[in-house]
C-alpha positions as CSV (number, residue, x, y, z in Angstrom):
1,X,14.1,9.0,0.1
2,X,13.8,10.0,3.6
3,X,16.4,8.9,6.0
4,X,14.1,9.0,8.9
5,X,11.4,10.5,10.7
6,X,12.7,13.4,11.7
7,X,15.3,14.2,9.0
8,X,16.0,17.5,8.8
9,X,14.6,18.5,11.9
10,X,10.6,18.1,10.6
11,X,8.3,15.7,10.9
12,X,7.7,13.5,8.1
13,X,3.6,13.5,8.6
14,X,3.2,17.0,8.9
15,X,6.1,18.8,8.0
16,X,6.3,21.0,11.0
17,X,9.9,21.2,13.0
18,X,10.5,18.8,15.5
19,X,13.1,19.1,18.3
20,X,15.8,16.0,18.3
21,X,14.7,14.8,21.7
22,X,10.7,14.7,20.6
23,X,9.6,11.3,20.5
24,X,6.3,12.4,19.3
25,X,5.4,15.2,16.9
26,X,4.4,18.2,19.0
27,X,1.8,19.4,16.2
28,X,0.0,15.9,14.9
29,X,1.1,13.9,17.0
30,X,2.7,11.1,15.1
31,X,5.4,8.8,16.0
32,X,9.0,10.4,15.6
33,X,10.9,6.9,16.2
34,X,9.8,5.1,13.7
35,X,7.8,4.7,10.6
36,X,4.1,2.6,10.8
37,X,4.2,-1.1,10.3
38,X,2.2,0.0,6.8
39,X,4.7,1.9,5.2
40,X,7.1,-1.0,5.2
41,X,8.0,-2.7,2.4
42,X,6.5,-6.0,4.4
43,X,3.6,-4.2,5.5
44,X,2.5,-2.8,1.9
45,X,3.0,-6.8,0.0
46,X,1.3,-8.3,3.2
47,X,-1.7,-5.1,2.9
48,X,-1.8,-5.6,-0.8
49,X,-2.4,-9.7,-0.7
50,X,-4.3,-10.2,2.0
51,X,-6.7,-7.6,2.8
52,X,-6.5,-4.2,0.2
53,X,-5.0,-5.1,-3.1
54,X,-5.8,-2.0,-5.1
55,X,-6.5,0.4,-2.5
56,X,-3.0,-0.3,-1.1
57,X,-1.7,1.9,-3.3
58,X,-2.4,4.7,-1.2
59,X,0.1,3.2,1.6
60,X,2.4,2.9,-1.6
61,X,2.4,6.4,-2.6
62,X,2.5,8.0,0.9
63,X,5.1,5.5,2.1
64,X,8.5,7.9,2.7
65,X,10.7,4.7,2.8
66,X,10.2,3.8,-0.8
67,X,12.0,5.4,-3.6
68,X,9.7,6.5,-6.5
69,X,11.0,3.9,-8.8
70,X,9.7,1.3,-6.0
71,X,6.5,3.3,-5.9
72,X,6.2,2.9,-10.0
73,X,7.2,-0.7,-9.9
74,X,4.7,-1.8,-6.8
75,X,1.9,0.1,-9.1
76,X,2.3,-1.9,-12.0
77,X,2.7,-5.2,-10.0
78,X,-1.0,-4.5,-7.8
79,X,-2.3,-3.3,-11.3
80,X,-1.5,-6.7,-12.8
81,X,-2.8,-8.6,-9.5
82,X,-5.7,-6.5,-9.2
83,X,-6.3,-7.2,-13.1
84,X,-5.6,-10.9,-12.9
85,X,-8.2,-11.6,-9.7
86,X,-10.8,-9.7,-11.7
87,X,-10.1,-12.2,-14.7
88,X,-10.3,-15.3,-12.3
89,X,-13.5,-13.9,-10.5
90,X,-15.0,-13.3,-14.3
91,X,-14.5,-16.6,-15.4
92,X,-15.6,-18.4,-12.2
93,X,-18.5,-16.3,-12.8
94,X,-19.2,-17.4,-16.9
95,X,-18.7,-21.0,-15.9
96,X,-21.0,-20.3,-13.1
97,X,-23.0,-18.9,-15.0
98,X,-23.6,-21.2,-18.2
99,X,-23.8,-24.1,-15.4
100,X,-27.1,-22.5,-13.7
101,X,-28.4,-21.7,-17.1
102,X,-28.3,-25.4,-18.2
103,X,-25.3,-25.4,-21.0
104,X,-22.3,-27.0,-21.0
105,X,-19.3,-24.9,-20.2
106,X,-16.6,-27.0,-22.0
């Protein structure tokens, strides 16, 4: 896990060095101070139930705050989210469905 954006003396974007007093990377240009909003632990649940659910998983996997147990553990939790939405939207859909055909859904 990364201690912070410049550990080591590099970037943690790029990977190129960065010089303590740089405040901004020199070479991509990405904030030395502090990690995005997104890469928070916050900022991936709040991503992941309110606007992205599966696709979050990008955030989750580039994220150099979160240890790779984390990473393993926030992938099975938006797989089952993602899995259990896709089950509720299917059944509103069947019940939809058998309502506009005429039957009798229970």
């Amino acid at each position: 896990m990364v201690e912070g954006p410049k550990a080591g003396g590099l970037c943690w974007h790029c990977r190129k060095p960065a010089a303590p007093e740089d405040n901004f990377c020199r070479f991509c240009g990405k904030n030395l101070t502090g990690f995005p909003w997104y890469y928070q632990h916050w900022g991936i649940i709040a991503c992941a139930l309110l606007a992205l659910g599966p696709f979050s998983l990008i955030l989750v996997w580039r994220s150099p705050l979160i240890s790779r147990p984390a990473q393993w553990a926030y992938t099975l939790s938006i797989g089952l989210l993602t899995y259990y939405v896709a089950m509720q939207c299917y059944r509103t859909w069947l019940v939809l469905h058998s309502v506009m055909s005429g039957m009798s859904a229970f």
